[in-house]
N, C-alpha and C positions, 0 to 999 in steps of 0.2 A: 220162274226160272225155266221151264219146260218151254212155255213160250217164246223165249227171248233164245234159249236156244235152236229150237225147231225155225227161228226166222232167220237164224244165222246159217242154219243149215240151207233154207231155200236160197236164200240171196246167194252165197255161195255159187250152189249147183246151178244155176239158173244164169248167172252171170257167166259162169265156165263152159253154158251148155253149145252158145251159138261157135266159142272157140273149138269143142270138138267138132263138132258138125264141118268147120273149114277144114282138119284136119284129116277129117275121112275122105272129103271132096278129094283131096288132094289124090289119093287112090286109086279115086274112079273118074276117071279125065274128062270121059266121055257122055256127059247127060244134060238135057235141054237145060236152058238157061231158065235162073228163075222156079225152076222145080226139082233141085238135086235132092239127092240122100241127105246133106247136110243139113241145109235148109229144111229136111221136114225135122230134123232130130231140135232143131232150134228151136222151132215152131210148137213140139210136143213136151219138150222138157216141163215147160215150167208146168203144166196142166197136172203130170205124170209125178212130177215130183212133189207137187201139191196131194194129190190121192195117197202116194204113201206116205206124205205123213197126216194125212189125216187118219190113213188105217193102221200102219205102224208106229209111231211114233207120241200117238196118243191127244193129238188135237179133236178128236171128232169132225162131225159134221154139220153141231146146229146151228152157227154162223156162217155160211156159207151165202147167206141170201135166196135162199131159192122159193121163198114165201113171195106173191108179188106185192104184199102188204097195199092193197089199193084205197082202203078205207081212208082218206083224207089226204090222199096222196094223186088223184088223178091228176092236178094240176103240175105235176112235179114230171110223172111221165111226158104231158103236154111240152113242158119247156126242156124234157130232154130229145125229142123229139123234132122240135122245130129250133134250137139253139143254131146247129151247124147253117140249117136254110138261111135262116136271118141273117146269120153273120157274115156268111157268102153274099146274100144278097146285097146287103150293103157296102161290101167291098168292092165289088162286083161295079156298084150303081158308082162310089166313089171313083172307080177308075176309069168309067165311059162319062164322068160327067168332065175328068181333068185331061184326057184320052192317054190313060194310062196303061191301055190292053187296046187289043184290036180284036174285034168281036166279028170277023170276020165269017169262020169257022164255027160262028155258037148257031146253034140248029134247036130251040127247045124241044122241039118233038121229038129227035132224036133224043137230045139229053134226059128228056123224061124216061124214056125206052129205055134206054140206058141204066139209069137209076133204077126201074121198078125190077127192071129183067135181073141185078145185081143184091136187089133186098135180101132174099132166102139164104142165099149162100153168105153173104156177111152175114145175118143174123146169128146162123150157126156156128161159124167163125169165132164171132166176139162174145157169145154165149162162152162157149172156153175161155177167151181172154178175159172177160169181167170174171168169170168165175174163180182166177190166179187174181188179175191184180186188186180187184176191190174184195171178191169174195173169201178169198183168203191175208192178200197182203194188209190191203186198208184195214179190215176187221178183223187181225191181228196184232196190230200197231194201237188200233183205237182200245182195242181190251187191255191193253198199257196206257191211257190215259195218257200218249203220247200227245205235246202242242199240238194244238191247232197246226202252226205252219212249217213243223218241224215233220208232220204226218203229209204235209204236201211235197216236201222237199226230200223225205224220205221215197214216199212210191213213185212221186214224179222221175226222180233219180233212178232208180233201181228200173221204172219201165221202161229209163229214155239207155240206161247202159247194156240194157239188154239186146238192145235194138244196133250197138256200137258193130256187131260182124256183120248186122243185112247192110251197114250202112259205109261199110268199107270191102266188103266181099260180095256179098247175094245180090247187093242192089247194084244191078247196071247204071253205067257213065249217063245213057243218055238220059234215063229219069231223075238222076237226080239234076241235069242241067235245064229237063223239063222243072224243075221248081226253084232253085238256082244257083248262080252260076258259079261255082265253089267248088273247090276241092275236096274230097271225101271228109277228110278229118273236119275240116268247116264243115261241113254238111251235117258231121255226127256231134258236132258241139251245139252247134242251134237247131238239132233236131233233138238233141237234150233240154234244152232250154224251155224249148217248145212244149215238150211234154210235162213238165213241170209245171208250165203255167195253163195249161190244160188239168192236169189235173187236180185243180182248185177247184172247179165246176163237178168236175167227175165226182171228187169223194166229198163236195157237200151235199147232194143228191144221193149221194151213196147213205151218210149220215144223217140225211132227212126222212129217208123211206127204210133204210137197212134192207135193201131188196138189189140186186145186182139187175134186175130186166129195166126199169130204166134205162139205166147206162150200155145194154147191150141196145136198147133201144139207139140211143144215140151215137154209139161208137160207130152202129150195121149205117144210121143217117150218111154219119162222113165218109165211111167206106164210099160207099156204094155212090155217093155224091160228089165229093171233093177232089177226090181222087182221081176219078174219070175226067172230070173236068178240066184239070191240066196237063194230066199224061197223055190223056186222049186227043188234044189240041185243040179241044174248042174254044180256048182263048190261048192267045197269044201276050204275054207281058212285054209291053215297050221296054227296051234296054237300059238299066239303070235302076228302074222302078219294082225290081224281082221285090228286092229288100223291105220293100213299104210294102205291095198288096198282094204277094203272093198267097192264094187263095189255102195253102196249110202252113206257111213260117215263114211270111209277111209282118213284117213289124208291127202296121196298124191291124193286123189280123190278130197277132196275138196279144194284143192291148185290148182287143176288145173280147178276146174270150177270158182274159184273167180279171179284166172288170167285171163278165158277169158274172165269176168263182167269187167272186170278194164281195158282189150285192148278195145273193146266194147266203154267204155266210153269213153278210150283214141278218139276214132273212131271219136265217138258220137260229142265232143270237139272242134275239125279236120274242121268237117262240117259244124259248125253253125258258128266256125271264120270264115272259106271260107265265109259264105254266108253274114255275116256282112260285109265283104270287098266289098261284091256285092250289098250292100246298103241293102239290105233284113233283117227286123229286127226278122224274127224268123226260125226256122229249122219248118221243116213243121208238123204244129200243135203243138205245142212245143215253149212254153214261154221260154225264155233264161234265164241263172241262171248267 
């Protein structure tokens, strides 16, 4: 009961936080784009309102993930790790092989520079975000022996509607026509979409290891990578083709990150019968479903 309320309470506060934040904006007219008062109060909610209940409210803090649990788990870092590369990549190779992008402006040495000079600061970034969404939402949902895809559809949901004020207020015209070419409300429907079927990969990884640094691993990969990549305008999408490869909610993009959420699980499935045949009733750390 304590849990089921305490999550009502987050989603709640958390979903209301980025609507305050436009409503303070509103106040103060005058502040660079992109980094208002608003926007940090969106940004901080969910982190803030996770601490007090884990100190008020009586959740604790031993599921939080913060063990990196590496013992049998390095391969798992590895594919959080290189998941966004590969999958860029072969988008990427997809669209120069049918000349679906113009690769005009792609400079790898820059893009690398780019990328490395951008790790530190996403790490630290998504270290808070995985810490809200897998370290408390996932492994709060999962100690409810919530479905499998009913536990995707919940945090997917809840991170993609959180996102509904950057994606109709914070976020400027021109980035989102840098990824395509839609109107805000479209943009915040398949940027929902999106994230739900991202985080299929996210919390089987989460539920393999129970360690949230993977996943900061991987979120800081796409920051820092994906991002640049088409805001920046190292590729340019031929007209028409946003829909199919857009390098974050490109149709074949996101088929191919929920195909590997769902081999993942297949994975995930694999290992816990193994270990039940071995008398062992849980995958490690990880209550069975």
């Amino acid at each position: 009961m304590k849990t089921k309320r305490n999550l009502l309470i987050f989603i709640v506060v958390i979903l209301l936080s980025g609507w305050l934040g436009v409503f303070i904006d509103r106040f103060i007219p005058e502040q660079p784009k992109g980094d208002t008062l608003g926007m940090g109060i969106w940004l901080v909610f969910p982190l803030l309102t996770t601490i007090l209940l884990r100190v008020f409210a009586g959740d604790g803090w031993r599921d939080i993930g913060l063990l990196p649990n590496l013992k049998g788990n390095i391969k798992w870092y590895i594919v959080s790790l290189l998941v966004y590369p590969v999958i860029t990549s072969v988008v990427l190779l997809l669209s120069y092989i049918f000349g679906w992008m113009d690769f005009s402006n792609f400079n790898i040495d820059v893009l690398v520079s780019v990328f490395v000079g951008g790790l530190l600061i996403q790490f630290v970034k998504n270290f808070f975000e995985e810490s809200v969404w897998r370290g408390y939402l996932t492994s709060k949902l999962s100690s409810l022996k919530v479905n499998d895809f009913w536990l995707y559809f919940i945090v997917g949901g809840v991170w993609g509607a959180w996102h509904i004020p950057y994606f109709l207020v914070f976020l400027s015209e021109s980035d989102i026509f840098s990824v395509l070419p839609v109107n805000r409300w479209l943009f915040a429907l398949i940027g929902i979409v999106t994230m739900i079927c991202w985080t299929v990969m996210y919390t089987e990884i989460y539920l393999m290891t129970k360690s949230i640094w993977p996943l900061v691993l991987m979120h800081m990969t796409e920051d820092a990578l994906v991002n640049p990549l088409i805001l920046d305008g190292y590729i340019k999408i031929a007209q028409g083709k946003e829909f199919l490869v857009s390098p974050t909610a490109g149709i074949i993009t996101t088929i191919l990150y929920l195909m590997v959420g769902l081999l993942l699980r297949t994975k995930r499935k694999k290992l816990e019968r193994g270990l039940l045949k071995n008398g062992r009733e849980t995958f490690p750390f990880v209550e069975l479903k």
